[in-house]
Each structure stands twice: as structure tokens, then as C-alpha cells.
C-alpha positions as CSV (number, residue, x, y, z in Angstrom):
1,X,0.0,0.0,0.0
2,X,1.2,3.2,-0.8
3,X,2.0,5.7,2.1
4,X,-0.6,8.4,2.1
5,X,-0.1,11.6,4.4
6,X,-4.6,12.0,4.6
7,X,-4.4,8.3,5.8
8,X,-1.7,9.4,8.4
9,X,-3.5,11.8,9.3
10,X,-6.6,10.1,10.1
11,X,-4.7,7.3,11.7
12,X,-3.5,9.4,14.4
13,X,-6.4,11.4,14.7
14,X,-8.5,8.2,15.2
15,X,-6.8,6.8,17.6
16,X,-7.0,9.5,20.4
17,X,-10.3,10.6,19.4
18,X,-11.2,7.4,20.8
19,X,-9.4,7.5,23.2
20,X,-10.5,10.8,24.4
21,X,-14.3,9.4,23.9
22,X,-13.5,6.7,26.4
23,X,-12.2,8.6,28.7
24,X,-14.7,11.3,29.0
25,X,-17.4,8.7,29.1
26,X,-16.2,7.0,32.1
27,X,-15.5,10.5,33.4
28,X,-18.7,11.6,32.8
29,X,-20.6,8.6,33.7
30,X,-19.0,8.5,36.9
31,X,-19.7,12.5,37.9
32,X,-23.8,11.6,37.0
33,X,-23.4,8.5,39.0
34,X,-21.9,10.9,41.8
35,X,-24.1,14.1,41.3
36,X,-27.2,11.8,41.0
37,X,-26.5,9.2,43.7
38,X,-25.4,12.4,46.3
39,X,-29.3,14.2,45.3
40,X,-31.1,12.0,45.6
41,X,-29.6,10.4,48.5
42,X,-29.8,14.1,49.9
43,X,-33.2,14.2,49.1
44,X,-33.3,10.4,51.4
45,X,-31.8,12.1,54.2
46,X,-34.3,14.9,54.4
47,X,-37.3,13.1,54.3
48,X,-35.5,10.7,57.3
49,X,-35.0,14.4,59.0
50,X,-38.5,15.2,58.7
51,X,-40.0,12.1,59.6
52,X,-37.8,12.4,62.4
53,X,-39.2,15.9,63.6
54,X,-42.4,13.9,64.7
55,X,-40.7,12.0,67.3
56,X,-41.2,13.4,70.8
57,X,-40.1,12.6,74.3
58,X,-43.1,10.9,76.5
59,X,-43.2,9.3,80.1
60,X,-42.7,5.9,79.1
61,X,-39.9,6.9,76.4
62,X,-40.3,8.2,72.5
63,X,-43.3,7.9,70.5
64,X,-43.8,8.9,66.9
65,X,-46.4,11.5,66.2
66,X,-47.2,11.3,62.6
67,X,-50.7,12.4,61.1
68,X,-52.2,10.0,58.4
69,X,-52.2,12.8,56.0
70,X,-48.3,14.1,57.1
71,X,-47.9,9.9,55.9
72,X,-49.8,10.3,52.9
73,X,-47.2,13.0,51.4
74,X,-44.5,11.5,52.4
75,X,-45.1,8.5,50.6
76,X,-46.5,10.4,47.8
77,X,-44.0,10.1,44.7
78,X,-45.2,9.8,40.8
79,X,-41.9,7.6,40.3
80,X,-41.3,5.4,43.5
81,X,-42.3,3.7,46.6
82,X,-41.2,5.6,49.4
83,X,-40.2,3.0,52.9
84,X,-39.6,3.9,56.7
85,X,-39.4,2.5,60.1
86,X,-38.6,4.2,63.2
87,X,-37.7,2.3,66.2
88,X,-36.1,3.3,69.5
89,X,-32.8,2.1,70.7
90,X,-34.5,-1.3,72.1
91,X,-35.8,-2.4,68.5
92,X,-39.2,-1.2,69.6
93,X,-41.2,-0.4,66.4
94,X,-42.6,3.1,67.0
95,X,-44.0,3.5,63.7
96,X,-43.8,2.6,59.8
97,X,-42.7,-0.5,57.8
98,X,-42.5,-3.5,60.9
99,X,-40.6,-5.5,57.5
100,X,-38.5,-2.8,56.4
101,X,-34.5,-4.0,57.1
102,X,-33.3,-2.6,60.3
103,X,-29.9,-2.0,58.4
104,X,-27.0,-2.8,61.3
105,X,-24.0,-1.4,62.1
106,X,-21.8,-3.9,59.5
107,X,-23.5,-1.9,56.5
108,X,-20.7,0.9,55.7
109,X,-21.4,4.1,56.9
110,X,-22.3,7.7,54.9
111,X,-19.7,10.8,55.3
112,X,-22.5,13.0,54.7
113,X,-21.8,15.7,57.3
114,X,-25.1,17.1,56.9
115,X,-26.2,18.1,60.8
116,X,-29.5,18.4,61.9
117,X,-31.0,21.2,63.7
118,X,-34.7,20.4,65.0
119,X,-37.7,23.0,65.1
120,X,-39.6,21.6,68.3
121,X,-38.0,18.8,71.1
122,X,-35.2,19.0,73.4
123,X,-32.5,17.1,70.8
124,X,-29.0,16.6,72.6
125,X,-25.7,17.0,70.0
126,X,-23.8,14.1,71.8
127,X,-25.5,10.8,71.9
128,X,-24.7,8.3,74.7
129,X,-21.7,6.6,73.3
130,X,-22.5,3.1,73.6
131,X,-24.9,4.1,70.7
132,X,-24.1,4.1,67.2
133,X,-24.4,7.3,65.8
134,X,-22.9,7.2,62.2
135,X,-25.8,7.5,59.1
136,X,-25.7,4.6,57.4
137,X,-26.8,4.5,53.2
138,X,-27.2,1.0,51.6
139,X,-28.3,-0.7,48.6
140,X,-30.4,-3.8,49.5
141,X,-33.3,-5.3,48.0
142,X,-37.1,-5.4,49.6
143,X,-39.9,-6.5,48.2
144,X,-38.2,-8.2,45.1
145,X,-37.6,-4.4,44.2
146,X,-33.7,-2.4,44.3
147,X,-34.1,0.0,47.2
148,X,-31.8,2.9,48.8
149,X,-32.3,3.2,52.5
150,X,-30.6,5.6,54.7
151,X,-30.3,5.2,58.4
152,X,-30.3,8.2,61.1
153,X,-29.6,7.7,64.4
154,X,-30.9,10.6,66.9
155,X,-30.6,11.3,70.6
156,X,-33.6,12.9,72.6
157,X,-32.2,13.5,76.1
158,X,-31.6,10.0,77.6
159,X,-33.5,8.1,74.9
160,X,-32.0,7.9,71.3
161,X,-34.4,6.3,68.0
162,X,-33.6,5.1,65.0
163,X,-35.4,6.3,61.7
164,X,-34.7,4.3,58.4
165,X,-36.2,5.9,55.1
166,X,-35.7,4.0,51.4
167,X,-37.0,4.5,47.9
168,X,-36.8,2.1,44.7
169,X,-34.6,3.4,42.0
170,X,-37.0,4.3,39.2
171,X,-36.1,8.0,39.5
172,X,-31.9,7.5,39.7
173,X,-32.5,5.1,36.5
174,X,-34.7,7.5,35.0
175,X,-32.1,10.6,35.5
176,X,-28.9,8.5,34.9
177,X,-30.9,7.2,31.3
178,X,-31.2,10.9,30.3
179,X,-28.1,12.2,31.4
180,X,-26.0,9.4,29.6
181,X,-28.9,9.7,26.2
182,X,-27.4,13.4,26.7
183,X,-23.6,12.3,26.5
184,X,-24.3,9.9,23.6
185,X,-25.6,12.5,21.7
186,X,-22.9,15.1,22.4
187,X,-20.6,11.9,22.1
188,X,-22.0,11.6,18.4
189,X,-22.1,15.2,17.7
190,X,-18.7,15.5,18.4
191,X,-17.9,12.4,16.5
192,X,-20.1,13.7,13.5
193,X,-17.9,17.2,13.9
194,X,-14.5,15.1,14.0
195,X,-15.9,13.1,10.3
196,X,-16.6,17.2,8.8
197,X,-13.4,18.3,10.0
198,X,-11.2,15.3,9.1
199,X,-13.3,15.1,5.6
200,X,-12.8,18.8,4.8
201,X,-10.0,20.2,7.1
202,X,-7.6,18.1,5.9
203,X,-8.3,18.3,2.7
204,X,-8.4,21.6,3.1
205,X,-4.9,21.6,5.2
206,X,-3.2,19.6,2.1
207,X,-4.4,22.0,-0.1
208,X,-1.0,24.5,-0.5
209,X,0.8,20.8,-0.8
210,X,-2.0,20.1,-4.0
211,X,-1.3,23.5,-5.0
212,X,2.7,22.9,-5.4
213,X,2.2,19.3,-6.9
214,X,0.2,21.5,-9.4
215,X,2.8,23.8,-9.9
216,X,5.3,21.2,-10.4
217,X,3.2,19.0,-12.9
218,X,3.0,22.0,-15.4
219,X,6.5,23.2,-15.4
220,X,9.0,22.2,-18.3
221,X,11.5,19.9,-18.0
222,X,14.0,22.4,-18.2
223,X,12.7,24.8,-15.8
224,X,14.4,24.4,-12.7
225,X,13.8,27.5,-11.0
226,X,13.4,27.5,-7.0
227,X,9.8,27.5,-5.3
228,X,9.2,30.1,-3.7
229,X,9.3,29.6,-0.5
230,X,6.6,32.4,1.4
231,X,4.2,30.4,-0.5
232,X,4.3,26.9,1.1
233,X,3.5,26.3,4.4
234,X,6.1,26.5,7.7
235,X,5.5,22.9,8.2
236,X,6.9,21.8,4.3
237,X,9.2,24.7,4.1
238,X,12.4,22.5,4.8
239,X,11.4,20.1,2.0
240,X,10.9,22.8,-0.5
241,X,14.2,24.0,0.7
242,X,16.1,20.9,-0.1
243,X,14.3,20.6,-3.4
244,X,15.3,24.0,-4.3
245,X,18.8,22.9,-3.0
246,X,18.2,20.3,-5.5
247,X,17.4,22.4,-8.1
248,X,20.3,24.3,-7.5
249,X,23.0,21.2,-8.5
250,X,20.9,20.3,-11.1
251,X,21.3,23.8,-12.8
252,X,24.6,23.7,-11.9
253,X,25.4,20.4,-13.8
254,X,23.0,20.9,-16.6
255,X,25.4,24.3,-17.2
256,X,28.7,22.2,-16.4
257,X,27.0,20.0,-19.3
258,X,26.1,22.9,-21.4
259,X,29.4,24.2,-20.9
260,X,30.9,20.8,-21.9
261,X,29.5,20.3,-25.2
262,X,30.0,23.3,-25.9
263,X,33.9,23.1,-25.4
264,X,34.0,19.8,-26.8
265,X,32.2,21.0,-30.2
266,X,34.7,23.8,-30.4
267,X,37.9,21.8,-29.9
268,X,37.0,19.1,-32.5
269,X,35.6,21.5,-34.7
270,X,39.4,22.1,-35.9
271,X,41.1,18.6,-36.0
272,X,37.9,17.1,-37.5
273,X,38.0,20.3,-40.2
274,X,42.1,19.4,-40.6
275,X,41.5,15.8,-41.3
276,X,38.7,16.7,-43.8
277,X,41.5,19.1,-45.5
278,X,44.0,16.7,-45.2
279,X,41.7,13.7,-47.0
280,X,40.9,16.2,-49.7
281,X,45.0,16.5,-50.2
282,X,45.2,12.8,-50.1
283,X,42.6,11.9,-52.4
284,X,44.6,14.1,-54.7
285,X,47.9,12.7,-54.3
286,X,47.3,9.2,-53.5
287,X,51.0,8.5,-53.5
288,X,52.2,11.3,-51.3
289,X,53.5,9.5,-48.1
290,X,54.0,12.8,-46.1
291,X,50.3,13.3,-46.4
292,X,49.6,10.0,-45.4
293,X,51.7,10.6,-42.5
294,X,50.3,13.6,-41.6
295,X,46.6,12.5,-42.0
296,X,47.8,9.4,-39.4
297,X,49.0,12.0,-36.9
298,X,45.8,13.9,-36.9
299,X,43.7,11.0,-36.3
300,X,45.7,10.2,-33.4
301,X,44.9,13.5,-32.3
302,X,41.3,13.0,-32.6
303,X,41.2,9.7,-31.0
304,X,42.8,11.5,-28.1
305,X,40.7,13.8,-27.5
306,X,37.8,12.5,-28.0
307,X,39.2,9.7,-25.2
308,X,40.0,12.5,-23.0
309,X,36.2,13.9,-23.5
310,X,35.1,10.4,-22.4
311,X,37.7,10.2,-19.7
312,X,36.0,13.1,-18.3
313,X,32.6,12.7,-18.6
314,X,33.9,9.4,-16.7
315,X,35.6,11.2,-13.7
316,X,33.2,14.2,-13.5
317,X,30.3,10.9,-13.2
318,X,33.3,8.9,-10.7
319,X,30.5,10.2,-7.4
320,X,28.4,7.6,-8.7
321,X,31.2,5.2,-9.8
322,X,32.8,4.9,-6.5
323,X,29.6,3.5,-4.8
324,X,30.9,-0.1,-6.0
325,X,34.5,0.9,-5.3
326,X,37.4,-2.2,-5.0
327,X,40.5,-2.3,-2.8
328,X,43.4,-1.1,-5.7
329,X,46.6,-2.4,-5.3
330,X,48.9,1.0,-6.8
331,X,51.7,-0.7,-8.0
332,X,50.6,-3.5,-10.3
333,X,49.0,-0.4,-12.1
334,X,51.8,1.7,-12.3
335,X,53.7,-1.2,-13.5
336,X,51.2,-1.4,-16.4
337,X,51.7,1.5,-17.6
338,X,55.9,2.3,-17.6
339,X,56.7,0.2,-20.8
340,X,55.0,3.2,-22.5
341,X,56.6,6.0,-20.8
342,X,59.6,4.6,-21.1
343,X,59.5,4.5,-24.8
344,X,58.4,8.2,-24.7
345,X,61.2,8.7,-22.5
346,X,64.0,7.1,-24.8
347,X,62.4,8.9,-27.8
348,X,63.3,12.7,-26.2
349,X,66.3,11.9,-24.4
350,X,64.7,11.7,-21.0
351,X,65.4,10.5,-17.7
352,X,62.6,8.9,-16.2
353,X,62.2,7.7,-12.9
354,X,59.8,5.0,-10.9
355,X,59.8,4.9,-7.6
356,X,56.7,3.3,-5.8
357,X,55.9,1.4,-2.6
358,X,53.1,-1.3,-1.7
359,X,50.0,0.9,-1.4
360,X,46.0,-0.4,-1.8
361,X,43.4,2.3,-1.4
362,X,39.2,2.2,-2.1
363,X,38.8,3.7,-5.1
364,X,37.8,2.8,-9.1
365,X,41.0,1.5,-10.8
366,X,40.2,2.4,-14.2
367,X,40.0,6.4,-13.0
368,X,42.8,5.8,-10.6
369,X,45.0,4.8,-13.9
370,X,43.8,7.5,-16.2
371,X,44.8,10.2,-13.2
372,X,48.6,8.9,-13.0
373,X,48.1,8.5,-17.1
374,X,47.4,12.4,-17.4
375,X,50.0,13.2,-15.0
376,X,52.9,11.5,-16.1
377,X,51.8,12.4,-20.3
378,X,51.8,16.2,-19.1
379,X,54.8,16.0,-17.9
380,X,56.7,14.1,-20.2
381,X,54.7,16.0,-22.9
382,X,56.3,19.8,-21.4
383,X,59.8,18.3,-20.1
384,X,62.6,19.4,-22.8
385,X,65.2,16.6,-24.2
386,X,67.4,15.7,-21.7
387,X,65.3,16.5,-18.5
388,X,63.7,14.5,-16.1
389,X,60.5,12.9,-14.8
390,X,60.0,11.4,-11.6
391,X,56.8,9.7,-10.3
392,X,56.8,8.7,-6.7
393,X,53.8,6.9,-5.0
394,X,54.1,5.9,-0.9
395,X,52.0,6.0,2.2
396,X,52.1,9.8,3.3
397,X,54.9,10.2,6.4
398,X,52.3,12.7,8.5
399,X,49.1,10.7,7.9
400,X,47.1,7.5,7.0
401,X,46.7,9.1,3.1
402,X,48.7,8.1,0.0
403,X,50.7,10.3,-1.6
404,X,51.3,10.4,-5.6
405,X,53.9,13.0,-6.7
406,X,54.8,13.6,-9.9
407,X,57.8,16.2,-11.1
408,X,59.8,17.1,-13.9
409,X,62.3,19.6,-15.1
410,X,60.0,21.6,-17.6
411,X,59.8,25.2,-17.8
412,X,57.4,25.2,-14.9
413,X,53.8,26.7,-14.3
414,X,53.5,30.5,-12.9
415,X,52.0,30.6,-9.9
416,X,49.3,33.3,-11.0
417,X,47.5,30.6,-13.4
418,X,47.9,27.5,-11.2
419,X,44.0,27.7,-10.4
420,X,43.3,28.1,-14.2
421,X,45.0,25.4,-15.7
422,X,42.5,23.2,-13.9
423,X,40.0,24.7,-15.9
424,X,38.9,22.5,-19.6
425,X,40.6,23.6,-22.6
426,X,42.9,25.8,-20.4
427,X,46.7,26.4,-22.1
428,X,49.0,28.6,-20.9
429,X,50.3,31.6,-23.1
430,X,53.7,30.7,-25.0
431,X,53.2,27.0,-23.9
432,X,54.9,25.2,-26.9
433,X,53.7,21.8,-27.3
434,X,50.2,20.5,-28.3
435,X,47.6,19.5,-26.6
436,X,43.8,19.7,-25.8
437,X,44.3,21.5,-21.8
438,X,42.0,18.4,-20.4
439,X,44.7,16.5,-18.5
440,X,44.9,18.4,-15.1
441,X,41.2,19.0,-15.3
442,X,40.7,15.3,-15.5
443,X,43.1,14.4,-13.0
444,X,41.2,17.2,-10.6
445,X,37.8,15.6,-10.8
446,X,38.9,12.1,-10.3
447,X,40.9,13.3,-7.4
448,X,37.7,15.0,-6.1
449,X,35.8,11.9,-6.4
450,X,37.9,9.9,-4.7
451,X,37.9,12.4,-1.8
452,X,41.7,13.6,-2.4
453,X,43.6,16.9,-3.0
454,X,45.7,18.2,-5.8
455,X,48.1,20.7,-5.8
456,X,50.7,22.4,-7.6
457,X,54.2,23.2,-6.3
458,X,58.0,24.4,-8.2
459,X,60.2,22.1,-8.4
460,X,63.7,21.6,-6.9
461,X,65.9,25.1,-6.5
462,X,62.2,27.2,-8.3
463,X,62.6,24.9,-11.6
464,X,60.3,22.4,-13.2
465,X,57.2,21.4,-12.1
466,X,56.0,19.1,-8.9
467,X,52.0,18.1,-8.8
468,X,51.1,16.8,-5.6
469,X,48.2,14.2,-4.8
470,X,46.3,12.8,-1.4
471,X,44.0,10.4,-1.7
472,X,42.5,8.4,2.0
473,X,42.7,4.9,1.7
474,X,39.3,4.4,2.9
475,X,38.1,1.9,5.0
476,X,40.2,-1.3,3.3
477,X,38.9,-4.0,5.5
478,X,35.4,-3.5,4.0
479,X,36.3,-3.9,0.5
480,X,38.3,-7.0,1.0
């Protein structure tokens, strides 16, 4: 399945919603359970208060005074049947219920500190203390009905009663029905408002990202200007960024590209026209060996640049080459190549030397070889007869890098166009022999991708020429 930020979204949206709804439920089911339970038991206690207000103090102990009609309304309810007993501290049954539960002092007792303050009979505050005196609300069932009966205990000088009032539970049902039909349908509601929100706010959230995808979609394939940035939202702002960032190397190597071509058209524009001058000559004067000779040399010429074009579009590409880099043993490919500087060498009368010792770095061989290639051509190529080349390749003395030196006795390179000769197609004013200025370039951007430097130096006593190279070995043990 394809990842989908709306399908994100809603995934961890969904999840504490839910959560959220469970919660408040229980929370809300148990404040009704509290704020009903605590009313109506409130209500209990009253109507045990005011039953309780009819007990008075006679010769022979407490009696309850309660007229038939003060009896009548207090068991008057549309929703319930209303219960009571009273009895005195001896179990006598003064008046009520005689089947109603006595409710004992093992039932738990209420904290209700709800005191009461009578209108008529002397009422002491302290009861005699081997008396219990705590109210007492319990669930129980009478009658094959669920009942909630309260208990109050009450002291009338030296006597003390009991009065226990209960109710069935039709109205706490009734109230607790409504109040949690009242939470469902907020519960829904809200539920309902979550669905608009999630089903048009975040579409309506994702629009700027539509908007770009948009933009994107209808540009050219050569358009790689940035996005503008006060146009996308803070929380995609660092993408856009590193896309501009991207569009930014891109333009950059679609110009290095540009740039290329264009160089390369222009530097075989004048071989390709000399060997197409030099075949007209030929096909003239079949026979004429110096123009056969001639016509040989410029096709070498050709070949080498155009294998010098390839050779960079290989290094400047060597980021991307070096992902499957090998362990390369250096000297088994500097041996492979001498037998062909050596014959350079014997042709103009100079000395070469070879010195190298057992080095292996991560890198791509091919590249590595065309770098010590172009070096060691340059300076054989600018070295007069009878000077001297020297190519040195050893484990740097300072560091963990290895170090490829190359030197000769050539007429040197100023120091004011040492930057520039790095450059394509670069030569030097007054340089005398031929070539296409792509050899230090090439060696520059396979040293890059190999992570090295290059840099060039005089050579011994401020004569000749020394170009220095670094290159890590790289973590060998992996590549092996």
C-alpha cells in the first residue's frame, strides 16, 4: 500500500479521538453516577430528617407522632415507593414499615456531614456513646424491588431512635438514562464534527501541498527555478528547501553540461575540419607518403581527445562510480603503464624515474590509472630533451593518506595561473607543445571523487614542475 499523508493523518487522529471518547465517558458517567446518587440520596436524608421531627419525648420513652395525611405525602411520589421504620434504641417499632431492614452497624457508613437542627424537642448533639451514631446508606433489595435506605440515628435526652427511610430506584435510573442519552448524543455530535473536520479540514490543510504538486506537474523539464518559499507552508518549508537545493545542483550540472558540449564541439571543430582538408589532399595525391603521415597524426589526435572527453565525462560521473569501489593495489597499475613511458622517454632523451611502494586504497581502478596517465603524459609531454620525470607513490609520512607525486624539469607553471590550468581547454600563453588542456582537469575531478587533493608546487631550486596528490585509503577491510 502506498503511504498516504490524509491516511496518516486520520490514523493518528483516530486513535485518540477514541481515546479521548472513552475517557470522558467513564469520566462523565461517573460524575452523573456521583451528582445523581449524592441528590437524591440528599433528598433520602431529608425526608428521614422530617419524619424524624415527629418523634417526641413521652413518660414511658419516645413515640412517633405522625398524622395519616403528614404519611400520605410522604409517601407520595409519581416515580417510586417511598419506605420507613422508626424504632427506638431497644428495637421497639414506633412506627412505619414493621418488615422494612433494620440496616445494622456492618453496613458501611455515609460521610455526609449534613447536621441536623430540629424545630420543636429538646435534641441533645452528643449521643450516649455506647450508641451508634454514624448515618448509614445502603443498597439492598425489599420486596423483590432495588431499594436505597438511609439510616439516622438521633438522641432525645436520655433516649435515642432510630429512623430508616428508602426509595426504589426508578427516578436515579430514570435521571442516569437521560443524562448518559445526553452524553451519547454530544458523544455523536462530536464524532459527527470530527468526520466534517477530518473530511474537509484536511483536505483543506493539504491544499497548498496540491497547489505545489500542481505547480510542479506543469512546469517544463528544463525549468528548474526555485519554489518560492513564502508560498508553502512552515511545516513543508524544509522540503521545499532541499528541493530548491536540489534544483540548485541540477542547474549547476546541466550548465557544467552545457558548458561541456560546448567546449567539446569547439575543440573538434578544428582537428575534424584538418582531417577533412587533409583527406581532400590525399585523395589528390594518392601517393604522397608525407600526407599519409600527416593525416595518421591527426587521427591520433582526434582519438585523443575524444578519449579524453570520455575520460572526463567518466571522472566528472566517478561520485556515482565509487559507490561499488574495490580495494586497488597501486603498484601492479603503475607497472602497467611504464613500458610506454619509457619509450616516450627514450624517444626525447629523457630521464625517467619510478619509484613506488606497496600501497592499496578504495577507489575505481580504471579512473585511478587515467589520473597517473594524465599526469605523467603532461609531464613528459612539457619536459625538454634531456630533462627528467620522476613519479613517486608511498603511504604519506604525516598521515594514514597516500601520496602520488609527480615532477619534472620543464619550464614550470607560474603561480598566477595555477588555479586556471584546472579549468577545460585551459593552455598557458607561449606553452609550446600541443595538446587539448584536459589532462589536469581530469586528474582534478577524479581526485575529487575519490575524496583527495591536488596541488601544484616548483620544483627543486624554483625549476620544473611538482603536482602533488592525497587520496584516504578508505576503510580497506570492508572492501576486502
Amino acid at each position: 500500500m502506498q503511504p498516504s499523508l490524509r491516511r496518516s493523518l486520520l490514523q493518528t487522529l483516530v486513535g485518540p479521538t477514541t481515546l479521548l471518547l472513552v475517557a470522558a465517558g467513564a469520566v462523565a458517567y461517573g460524575t452523573a453516577k456521583s451528582v445523581v446518587s449524592s441528590a437524591y440520596d440528599q433528598n433520602l436524608l431529608n425526608l428521614a430528617h422530617g419524619i424524624a421531627s415527629h418523634v417526641y419525648l413521652s413518660g414511658s420513652g419516645v413515640e412517633l407522632h405522625l398524622p395519616r395525611e403528614a404519611e400520605v405525602m410522604l409517601r407520595t411520589d409519581t416515580y417510586d415507593e417511598i419506605y420507613f421504620r422508626v424504632r427506638d434504641e431497644h428495637s421497639r417499632l414506633l412506627g412505619g414499615d414493621r418488615d422494612f431492614p433494620l440496616l445494622d452497624e456492618l453496613d458501611p457508613a455515609s460521610a455526609l456531614p449534613i447536621p441536623y437542627e430540629p424545630n420543636a424537642g429538646p435534641i441533645t448533639d452528643t449521643p450516649p456513646a455506647k450508641l451508634p451514631k454514624t448515618t448509614v446508606f445502603r443498597d439492598l433489595d425489599y420486596q423483590g424491588q432495588a431499594v436505597r435506605a438511609v439510616r439516622l440515628y438521633r438522641a432525645m435526652g436520655d433516649r435515642s431512635f432510630y429512623v430508616t427511610v428508602g426509595e426504589t430506584l426508578h427516578k436515579r435510573r430514570d435521571a442516569m438514562d437521560r443524562l448518559l442519552l445526553g452524553f451519547v448524543s454530544a458523544s455523536v455530535l462530536l464524532v459527527l464534527a470530527a468526520a466534517v473536520a477530518a473530511r474537509f479540514g484536511i483536505p483543506s490543510g493539504l491544499a497548498s501541498l496540491q497547489r505545489l504538486t500542481e505547480s510542479l506537474r506543469r512546469r517544463a523539464g528544463t525549468d528548474l527555478s526555485a519554489i518560492d518559499l513564502d508560498a508553502v507552508p512552515d511545516e513543508i518549508r524544509e522540503v521545499v528547501g532541499a528541493l530548491n537545493a536540489l534544483f540548485e545542483r541540477l542547474r549547476n550540472a546541466s550548465a557544467k553540461q552545457r558548458e561541456f558540449l560546448q567546449d567539446a564541439a569547439h575543440q573538434l571543430r578544428t582537428p575534424l575540419a584538418g582531417l577533412q582538408m587533409q583527406l581532400e589532399l590525399l585523395e589528390s595525391r594518392p601517393l604522397d607518403t608525407p600526407a599519409r603521415t600527416r593525416l595518421r597524426q591527426s587521427v591520433d589526435r582526434v582519438t585523443r581527445l575524444a578519449n579524453q572527453l570520455l575520460a572526463l565525462a567518466r571522472a566528472e560521473a566517478g561520485g556515482r562510480m565509487l559507490a561499488d569501489a574495490t580495494p586497488v593495489d597501486m603498484t601492479p597499475l603503475i607497472d602497467d603503464l611504464v613500458e610506454g613511458w619509457l619509450n616516450i622517454a627514450d624517444q626525447r632523451g629523457i630521464d625517467l624515474g619510478v619509484e613506488r611502494e606497496p600501497t592499496v586504497l578504495i577507489g575505481d581502478p580504471t579512473l585511478l590509472q587515467e589520473l597517473i596517465s594524465n599526469l605523467m603524459d603532461n609531464a613528459l609531454k612539457y619536459t625538454p630533451s634531456g630533462g627528467s620525470v620522476t613519479l613517486n607513490c608511498r603511504m604519506a609520512s604525516d598521515d594514514n593518506d597516500i601520496k602520488i607525486e609527480v615532477s619534472d624539469s620543464g619550464p614550470g607553471i607560474p603561480e598566477s595561473v595555477r588555479e586556471q590550468v584546472f579549468e577545460r581547454f585551459y593552455r598557458h600563453a607561449g606553452t609550446q607543445a600541443s595538446g587539448s588542456g584536459l589532462g589536469l582537469p581530469i586528474a582534478r575531478e577524479i581526485v575529487r571523487c575519490h575524496g583527495g587533493s591536488i596541488v601544484i608546487t616548483d620544483g627543486s631550486n624554483g625549476y620544473g614542475t611538482v603536482v602533488q596528490v592525497r587520496l584516504p585509503r578508505g576503510e580497506i577491510e570492508k572492501g576486502r
